[in-house]
Backbone as CSV, one residue per row, in Angstrom:
resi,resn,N_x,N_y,N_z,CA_x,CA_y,CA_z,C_x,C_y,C_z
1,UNK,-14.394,-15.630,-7.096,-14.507,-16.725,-6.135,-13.499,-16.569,-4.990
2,UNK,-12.059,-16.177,-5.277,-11.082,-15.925,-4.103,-11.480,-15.017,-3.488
3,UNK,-12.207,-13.988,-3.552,-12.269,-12.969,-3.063,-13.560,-13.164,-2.146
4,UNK,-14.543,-14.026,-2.259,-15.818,-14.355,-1.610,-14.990,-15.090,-0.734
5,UNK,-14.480,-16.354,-0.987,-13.269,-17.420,-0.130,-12.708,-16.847,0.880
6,UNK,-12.202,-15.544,0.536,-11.168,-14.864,1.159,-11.535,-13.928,2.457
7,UNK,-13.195,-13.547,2.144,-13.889,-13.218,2.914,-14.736,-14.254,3.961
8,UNK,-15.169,-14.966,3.557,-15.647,-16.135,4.213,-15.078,-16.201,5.394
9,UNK,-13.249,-16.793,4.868,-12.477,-17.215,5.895,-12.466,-16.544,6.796
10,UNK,-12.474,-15.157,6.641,-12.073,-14.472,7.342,-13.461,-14.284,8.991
11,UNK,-14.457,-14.319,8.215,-15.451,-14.230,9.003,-15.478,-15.339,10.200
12,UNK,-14.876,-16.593,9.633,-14.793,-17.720,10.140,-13.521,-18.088,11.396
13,UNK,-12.793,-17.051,10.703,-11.619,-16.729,11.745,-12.135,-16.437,12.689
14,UNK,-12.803,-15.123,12.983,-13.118,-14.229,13.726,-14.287,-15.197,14.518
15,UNK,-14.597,-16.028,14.020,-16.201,-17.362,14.962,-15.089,-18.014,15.694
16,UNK,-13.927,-18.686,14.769,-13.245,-19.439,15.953,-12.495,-19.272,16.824
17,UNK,-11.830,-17.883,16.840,-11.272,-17.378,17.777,-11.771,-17.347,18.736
18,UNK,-13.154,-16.824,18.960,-13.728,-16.446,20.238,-13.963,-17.481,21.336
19,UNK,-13.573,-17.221,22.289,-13.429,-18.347,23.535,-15.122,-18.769,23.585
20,UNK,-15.052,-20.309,23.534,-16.629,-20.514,24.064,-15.816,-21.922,24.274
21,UNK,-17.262,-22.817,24.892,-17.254,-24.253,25.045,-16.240,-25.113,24.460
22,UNK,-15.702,-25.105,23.479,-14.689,-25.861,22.891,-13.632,-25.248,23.837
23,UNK,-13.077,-24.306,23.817,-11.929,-23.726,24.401,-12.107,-24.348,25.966
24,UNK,-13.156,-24.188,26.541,-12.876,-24.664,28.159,-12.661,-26.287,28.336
25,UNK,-13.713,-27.117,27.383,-13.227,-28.720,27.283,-11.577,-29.037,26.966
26,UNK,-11.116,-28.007,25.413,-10.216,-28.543,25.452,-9.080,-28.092,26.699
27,UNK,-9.457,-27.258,27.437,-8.725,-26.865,28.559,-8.700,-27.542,29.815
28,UNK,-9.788,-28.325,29.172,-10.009,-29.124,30.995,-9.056,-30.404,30.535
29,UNK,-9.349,-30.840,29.878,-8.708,-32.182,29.152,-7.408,-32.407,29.248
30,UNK,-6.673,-31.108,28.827,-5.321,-30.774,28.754,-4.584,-30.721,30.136
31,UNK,-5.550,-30.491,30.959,-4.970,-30.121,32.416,-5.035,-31.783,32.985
32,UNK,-6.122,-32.118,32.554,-6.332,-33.608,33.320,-5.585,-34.668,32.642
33,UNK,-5.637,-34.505,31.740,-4.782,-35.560,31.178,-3.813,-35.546,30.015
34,UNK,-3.441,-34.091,29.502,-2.184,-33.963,28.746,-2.497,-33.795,27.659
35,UNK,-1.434,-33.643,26.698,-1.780,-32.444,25.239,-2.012,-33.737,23.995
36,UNK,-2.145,-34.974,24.159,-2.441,-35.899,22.861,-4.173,-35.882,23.495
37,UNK,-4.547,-35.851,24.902,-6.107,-35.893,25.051,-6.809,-34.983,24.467
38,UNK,-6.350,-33.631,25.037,-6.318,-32.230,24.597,-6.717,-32.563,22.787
39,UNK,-5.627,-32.751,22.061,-5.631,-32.512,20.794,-6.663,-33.962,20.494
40,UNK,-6.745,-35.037,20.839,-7.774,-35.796,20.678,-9.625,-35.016,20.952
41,UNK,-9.528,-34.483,21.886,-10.681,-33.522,22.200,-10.903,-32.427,21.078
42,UNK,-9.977,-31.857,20.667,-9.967,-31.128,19.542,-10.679,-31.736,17.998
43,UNK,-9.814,-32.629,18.499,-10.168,-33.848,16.895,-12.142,-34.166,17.102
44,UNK,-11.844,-34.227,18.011,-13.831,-34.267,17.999,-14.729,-33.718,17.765
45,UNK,-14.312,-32.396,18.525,-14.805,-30.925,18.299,-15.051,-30.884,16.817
46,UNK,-14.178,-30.676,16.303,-13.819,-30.432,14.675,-15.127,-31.835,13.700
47,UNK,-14.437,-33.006,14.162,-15.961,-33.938,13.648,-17.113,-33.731,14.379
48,UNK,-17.714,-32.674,15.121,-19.004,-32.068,15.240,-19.130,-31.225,14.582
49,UNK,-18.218,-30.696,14.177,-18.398,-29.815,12.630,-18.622,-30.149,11.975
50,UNK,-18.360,-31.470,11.359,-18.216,-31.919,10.211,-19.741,-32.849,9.981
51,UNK,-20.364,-32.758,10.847,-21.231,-33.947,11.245,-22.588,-32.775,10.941
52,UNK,-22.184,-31.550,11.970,-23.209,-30.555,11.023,-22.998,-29.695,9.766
53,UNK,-22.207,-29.927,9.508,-21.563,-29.811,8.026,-22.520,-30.753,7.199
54,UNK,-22.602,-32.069,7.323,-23.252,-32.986,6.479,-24.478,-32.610,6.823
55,UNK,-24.956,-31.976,7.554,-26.614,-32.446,8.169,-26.951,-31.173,7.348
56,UNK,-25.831,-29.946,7.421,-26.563,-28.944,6.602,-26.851,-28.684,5.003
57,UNK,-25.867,-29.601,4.254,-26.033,-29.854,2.886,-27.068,-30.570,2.457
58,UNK,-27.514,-31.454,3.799,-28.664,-32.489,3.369,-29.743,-31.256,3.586
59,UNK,-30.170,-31.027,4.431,-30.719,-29.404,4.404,-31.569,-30.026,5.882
60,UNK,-30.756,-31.051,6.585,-31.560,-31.316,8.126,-31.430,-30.161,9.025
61,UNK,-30.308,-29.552,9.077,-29.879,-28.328,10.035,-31.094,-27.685,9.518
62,UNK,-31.529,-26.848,9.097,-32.742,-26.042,8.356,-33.822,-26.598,9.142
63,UNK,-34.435,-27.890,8.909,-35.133,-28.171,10.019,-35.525,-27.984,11.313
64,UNK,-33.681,-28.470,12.199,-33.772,-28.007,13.807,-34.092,-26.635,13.833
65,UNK,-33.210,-25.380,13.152,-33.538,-23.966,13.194,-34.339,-23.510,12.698
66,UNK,-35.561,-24.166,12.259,-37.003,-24.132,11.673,-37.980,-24.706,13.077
67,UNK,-37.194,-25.314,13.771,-38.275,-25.958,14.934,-38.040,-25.856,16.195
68,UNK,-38.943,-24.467,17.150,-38.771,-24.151,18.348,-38.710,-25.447,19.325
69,UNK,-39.480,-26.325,18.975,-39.155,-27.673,20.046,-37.979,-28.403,20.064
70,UNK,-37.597,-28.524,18.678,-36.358,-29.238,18.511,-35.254,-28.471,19.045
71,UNK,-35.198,-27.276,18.226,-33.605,-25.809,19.154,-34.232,-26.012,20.402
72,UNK,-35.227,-26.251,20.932,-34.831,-26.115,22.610,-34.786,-26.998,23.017
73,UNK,-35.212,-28.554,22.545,-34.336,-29.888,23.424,-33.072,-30.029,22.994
74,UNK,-32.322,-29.400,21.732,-31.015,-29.523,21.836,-30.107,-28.934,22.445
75,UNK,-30.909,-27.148,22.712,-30.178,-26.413,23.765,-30.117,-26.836,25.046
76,UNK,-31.304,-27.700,25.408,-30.862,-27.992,26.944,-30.287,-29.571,27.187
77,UNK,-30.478,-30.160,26.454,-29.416,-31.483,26.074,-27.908,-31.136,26.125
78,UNK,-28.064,-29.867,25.120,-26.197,-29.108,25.446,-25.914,-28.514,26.596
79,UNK,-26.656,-27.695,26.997,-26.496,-27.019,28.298,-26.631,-28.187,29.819
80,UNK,-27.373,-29.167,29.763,-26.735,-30.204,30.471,-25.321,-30.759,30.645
81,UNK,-24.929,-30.910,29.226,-23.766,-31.712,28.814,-22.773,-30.982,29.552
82,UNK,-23.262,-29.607,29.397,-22.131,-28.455,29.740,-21.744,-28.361,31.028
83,UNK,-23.045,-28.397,31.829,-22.543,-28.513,33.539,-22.183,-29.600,33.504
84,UNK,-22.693,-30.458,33.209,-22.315,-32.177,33.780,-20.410,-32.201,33.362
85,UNK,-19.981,-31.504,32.311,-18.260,-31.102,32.147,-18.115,-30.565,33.521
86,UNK,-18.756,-28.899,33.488,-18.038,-28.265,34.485,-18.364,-29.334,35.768
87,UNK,-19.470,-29.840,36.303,-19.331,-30.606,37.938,-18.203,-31.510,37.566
88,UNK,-17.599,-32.051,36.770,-16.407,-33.330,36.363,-15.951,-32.763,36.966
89,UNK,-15.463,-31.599,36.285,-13.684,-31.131,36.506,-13.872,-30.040,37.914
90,UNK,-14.658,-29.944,38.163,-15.033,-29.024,39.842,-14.379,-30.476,40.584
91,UNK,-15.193,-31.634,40.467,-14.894,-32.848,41.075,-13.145,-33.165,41.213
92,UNK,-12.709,-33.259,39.821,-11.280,-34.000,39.638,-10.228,-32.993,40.543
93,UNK,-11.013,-31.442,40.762,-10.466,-30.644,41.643,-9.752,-30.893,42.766
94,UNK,-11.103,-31.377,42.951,-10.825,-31.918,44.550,-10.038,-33.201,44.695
95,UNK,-10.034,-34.539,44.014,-9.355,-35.272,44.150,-7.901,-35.223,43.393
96,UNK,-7.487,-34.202,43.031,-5.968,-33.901,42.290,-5.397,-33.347,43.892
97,UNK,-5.781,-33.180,45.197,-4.822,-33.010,45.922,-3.556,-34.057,46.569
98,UNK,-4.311,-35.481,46.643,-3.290,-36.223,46.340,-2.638,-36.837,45.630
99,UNK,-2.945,-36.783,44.468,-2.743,-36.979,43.372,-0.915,-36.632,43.289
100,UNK,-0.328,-37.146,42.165,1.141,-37.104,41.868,0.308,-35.627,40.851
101,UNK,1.552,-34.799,39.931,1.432,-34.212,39.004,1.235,-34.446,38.379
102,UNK,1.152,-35.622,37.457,1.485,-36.213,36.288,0.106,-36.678,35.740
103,UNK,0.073,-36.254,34.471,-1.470,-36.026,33.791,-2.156,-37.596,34.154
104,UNK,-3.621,-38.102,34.060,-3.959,-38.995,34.207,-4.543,-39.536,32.675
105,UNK,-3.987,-40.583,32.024,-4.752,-40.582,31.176,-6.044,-41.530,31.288
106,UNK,-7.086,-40.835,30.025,-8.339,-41.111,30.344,-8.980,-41.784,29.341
107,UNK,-8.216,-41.914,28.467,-8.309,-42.912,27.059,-8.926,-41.920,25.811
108,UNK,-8.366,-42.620,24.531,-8.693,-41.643,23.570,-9.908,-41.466,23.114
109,UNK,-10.767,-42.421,23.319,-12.309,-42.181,22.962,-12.687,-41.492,23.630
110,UNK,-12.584,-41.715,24.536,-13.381,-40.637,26.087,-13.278,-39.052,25.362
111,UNK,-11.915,-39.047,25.449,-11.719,-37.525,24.747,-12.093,-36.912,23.585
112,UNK,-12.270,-37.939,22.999,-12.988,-37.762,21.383,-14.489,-37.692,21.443
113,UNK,-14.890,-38.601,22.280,-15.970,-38.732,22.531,-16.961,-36.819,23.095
114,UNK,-15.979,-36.705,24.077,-16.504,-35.612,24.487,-16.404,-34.305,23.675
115,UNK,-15.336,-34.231,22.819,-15.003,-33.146,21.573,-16.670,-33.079,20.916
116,UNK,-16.871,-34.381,20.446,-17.673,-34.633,19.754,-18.792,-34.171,19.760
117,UNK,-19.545,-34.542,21.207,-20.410,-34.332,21.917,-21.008,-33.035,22.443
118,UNK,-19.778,-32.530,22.557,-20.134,-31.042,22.874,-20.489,-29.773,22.028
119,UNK,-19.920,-30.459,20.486,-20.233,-29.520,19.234,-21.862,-30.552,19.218
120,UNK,-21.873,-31.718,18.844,-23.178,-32.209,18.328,-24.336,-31.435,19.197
121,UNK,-24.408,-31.236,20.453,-25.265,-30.842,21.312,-25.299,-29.566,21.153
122,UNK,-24.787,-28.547,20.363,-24.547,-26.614,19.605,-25.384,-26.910,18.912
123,UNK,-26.880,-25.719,19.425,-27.547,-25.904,17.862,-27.242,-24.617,17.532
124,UNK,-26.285,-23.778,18.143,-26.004,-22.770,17.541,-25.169,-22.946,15.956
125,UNK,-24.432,-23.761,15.865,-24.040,-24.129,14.994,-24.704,-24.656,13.210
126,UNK,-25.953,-24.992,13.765,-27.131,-25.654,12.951,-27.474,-24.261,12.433
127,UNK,-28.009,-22.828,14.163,-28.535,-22.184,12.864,-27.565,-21.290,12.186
128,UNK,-26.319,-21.002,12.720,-25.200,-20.504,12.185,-24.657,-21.459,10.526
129,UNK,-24.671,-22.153,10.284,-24.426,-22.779,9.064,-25.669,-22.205,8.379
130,UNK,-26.317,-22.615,8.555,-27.867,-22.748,7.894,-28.050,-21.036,7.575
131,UNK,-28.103,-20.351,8.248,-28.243,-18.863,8.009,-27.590,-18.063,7.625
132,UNK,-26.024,-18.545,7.990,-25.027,-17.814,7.331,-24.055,-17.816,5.939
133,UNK,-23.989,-19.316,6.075,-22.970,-20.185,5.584,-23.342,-19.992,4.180
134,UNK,-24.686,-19.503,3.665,-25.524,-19.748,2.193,-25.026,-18.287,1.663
135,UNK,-24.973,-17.129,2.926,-24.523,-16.072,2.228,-23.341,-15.508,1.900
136,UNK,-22.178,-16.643,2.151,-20.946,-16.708,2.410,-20.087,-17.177,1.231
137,UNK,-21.017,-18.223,0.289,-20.268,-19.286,-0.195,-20.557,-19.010,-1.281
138,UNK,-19.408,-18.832,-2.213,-18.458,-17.941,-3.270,-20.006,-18.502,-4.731
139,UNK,-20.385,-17.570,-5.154,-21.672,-17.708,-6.079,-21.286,-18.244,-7.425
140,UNK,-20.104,-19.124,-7.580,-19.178,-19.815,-8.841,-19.994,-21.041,-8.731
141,UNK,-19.606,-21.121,-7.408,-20.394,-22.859,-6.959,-21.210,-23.006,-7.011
142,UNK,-22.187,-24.583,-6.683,-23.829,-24.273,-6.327,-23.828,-24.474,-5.005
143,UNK,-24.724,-24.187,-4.593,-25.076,-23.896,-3.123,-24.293,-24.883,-2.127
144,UNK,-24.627,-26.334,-2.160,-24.481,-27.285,-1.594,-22.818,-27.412,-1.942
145,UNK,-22.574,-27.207,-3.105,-20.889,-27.326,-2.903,-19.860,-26.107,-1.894
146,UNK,-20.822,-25.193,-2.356,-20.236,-23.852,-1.525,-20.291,-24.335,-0.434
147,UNK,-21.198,-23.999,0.319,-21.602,-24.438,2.027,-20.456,-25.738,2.538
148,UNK,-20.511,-26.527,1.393,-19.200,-28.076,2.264,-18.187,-27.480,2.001
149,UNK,-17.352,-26.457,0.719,-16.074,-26.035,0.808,-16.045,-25.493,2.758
150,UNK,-16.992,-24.267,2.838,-17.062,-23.581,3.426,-17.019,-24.326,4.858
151,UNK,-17.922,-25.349,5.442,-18.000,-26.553,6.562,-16.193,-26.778,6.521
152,UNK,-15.887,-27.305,5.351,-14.163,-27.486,5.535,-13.258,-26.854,5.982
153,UNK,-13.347,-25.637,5.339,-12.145,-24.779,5.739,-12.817,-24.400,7.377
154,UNK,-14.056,-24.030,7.976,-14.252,-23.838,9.385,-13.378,-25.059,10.453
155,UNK,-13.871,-26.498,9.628,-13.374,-27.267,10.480,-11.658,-27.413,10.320
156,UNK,-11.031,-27.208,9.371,-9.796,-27.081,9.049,-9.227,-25.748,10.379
157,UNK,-9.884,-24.466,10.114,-9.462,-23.405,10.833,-10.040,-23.939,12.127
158,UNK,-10.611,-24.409,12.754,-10.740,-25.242,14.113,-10.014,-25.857,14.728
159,UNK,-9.637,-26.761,13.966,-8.546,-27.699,14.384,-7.465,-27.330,14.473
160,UNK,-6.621,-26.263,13.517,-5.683,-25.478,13.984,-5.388,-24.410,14.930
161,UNK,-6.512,-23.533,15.299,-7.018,-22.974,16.038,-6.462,-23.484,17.325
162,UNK,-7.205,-25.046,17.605,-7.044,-25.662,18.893,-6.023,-26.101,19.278
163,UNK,-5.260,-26.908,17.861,-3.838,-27.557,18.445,-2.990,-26.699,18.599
164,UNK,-2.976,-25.053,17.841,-2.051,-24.360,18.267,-2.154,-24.047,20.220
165,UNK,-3.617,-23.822,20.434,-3.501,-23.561,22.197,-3.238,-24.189,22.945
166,UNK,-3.529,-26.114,22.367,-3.144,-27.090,23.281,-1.971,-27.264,23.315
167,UNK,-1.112,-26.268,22.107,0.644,-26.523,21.788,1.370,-25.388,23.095
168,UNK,0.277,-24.143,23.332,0.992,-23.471,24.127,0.604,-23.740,25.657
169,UNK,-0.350,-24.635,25.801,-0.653,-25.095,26.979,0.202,-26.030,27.406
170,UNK,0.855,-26.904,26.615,1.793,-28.090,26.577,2.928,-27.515,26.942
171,UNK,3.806,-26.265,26.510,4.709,-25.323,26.913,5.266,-24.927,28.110
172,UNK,3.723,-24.722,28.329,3.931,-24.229,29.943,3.679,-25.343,30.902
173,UNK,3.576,-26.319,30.464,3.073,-27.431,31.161,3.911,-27.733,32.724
174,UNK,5.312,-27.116,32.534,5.887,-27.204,34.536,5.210,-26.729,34.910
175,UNK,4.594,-25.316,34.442,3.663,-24.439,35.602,2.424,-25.177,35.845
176,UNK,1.244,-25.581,34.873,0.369,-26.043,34.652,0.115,-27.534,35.667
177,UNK,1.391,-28.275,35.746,1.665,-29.922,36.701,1.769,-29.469,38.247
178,UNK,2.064,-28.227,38.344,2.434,-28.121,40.454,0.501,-28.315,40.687
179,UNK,0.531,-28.916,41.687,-0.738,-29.437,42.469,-1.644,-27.984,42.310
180,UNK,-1.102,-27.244,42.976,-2.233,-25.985,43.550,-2.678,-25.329,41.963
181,UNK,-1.793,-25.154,41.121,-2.249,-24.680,39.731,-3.191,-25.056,39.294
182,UNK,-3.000,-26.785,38.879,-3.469,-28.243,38.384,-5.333,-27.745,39.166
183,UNK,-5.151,-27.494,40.308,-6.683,-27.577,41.409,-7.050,-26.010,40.993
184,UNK,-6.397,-25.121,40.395,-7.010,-24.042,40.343,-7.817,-23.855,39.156
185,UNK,-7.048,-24.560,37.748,-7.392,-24.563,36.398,-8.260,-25.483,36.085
186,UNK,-8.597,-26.325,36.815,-9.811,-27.456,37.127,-10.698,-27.208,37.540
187,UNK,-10.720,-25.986,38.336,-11.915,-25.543,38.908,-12.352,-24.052,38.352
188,UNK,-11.243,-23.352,37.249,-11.423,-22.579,36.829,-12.573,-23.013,35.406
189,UNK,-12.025,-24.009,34.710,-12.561,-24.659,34.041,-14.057,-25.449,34.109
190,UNK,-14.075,-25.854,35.471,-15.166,-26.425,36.135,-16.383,-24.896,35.511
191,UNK,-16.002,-24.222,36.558,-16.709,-22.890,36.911,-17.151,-22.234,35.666
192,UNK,-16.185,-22.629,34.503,-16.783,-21.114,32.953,-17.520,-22.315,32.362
193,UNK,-17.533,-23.953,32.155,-18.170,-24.801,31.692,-19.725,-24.370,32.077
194,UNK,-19.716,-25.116,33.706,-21.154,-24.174,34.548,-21.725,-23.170,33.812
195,UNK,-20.733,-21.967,33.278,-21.002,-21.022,32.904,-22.342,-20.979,31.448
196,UNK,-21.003,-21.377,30.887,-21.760,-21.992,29.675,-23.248,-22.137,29.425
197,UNK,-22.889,-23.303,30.407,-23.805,-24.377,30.115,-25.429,-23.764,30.666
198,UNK,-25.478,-23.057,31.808,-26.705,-21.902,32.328,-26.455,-20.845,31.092
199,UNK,-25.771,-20.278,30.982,-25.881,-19.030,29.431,-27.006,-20.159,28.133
200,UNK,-26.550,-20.854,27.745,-27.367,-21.948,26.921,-28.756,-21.709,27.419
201,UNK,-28.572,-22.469,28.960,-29.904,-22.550,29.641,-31.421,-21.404,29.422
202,UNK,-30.196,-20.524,29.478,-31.392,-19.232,30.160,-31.948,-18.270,28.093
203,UNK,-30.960,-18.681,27.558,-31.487,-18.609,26.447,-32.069,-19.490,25.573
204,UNK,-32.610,-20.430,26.206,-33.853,-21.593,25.853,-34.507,-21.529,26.076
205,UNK,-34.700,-20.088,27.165,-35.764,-19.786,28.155,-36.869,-18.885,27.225
């Protein structure tokens, strides 16, 4: 069983490392309004895990990645969500020139809200659990227990994942507060969200 565990994790490492959509929200967040939003955004992220975590034990995820209509109104429901981030923070761009330095806060739901939102709207995630997660999870267990250990420790390695970057984003935070930075990383952010969110697009296509 440790040794299936041990592998798992590891696979799971290697999913959350990789820069995607979570990484640019919690980057925009952090810039706009500071490292408890940031790590509140995180905290959301992580309960969209957890949310398809439950949906996949019930065996609903199986469904969406069983149904070309459904994966493609959720891909473009997400891939909306995604520009409608990046035009925000293209926007807050522009109005951070008069702006003081000093983060704006934007309240903690908002930020949670959007963590949230942005994993719920991944149906990559649906068919990534659903397809992977069954061949992963240590054969001691039964299925459904395996797969939720397995949902845990992803969302566990998520959440650490994130608060460690929002910890080194917080660090540098003199550099990060001068105006012209603040307008560059807002619009840098703006711009890979966009990104995203058409990559989604064009593979719904």
């Amino acid at each position: 069983m440790w040794t299936q565990t041990a592998a798992a994790l590891g696979v799971l490492a290697l999913l959350t490392v990789v820069p995607g959509p979570d990484m640019a929200v919690v980057t925009k967040h952090a810039m706009a309004s500071g490292r408890a939003e940031a790590l509140r955004t995180a905290a959301g992220i992580t309960a969209g895990l957890l949310v398809w975590g439950v949906f996949t034990v019930a065996g609903l995820s199986a469904v969406l990645a069983a149904s070309a209509e459904a994966y493609f109104a959720v891909k473009i429901l997400g891939a909306a969500y995604l520009v409608f981030l990046g035009l925000q923070a293209l926007w807050q761009s522009r109005r951070s020139a008069p702006r003081s330095a000093a983060p704006a806060a934007t309240g903690s739901g908002h930020a949670f809200l959007t963590g949230l939102t942005t994993n719920v709207l991944n149906p990559k995630i649906a068919v990534f659990y659903t397809g992977l997660l069954p061949t992963l999870a240590p054969d001691v267990l039964p299925t459904a227990a395996g797969m939720g250990l397995l949902v845990l420790l992803h969302a566990a390695l998520t959440l650490t994942w994130l608060g460690g970057y929002v910890y080194l984003l917080s660090r540098a935070r003199s550099v990060f507060e001068r105006p012209r930075v603040r307008r560059l990383l807002d619009r840098v952010a703006g711009v890979v969200l966009i990104g995203f969110g058409a990559r989604v697009a064009a593979e719904a296509n």
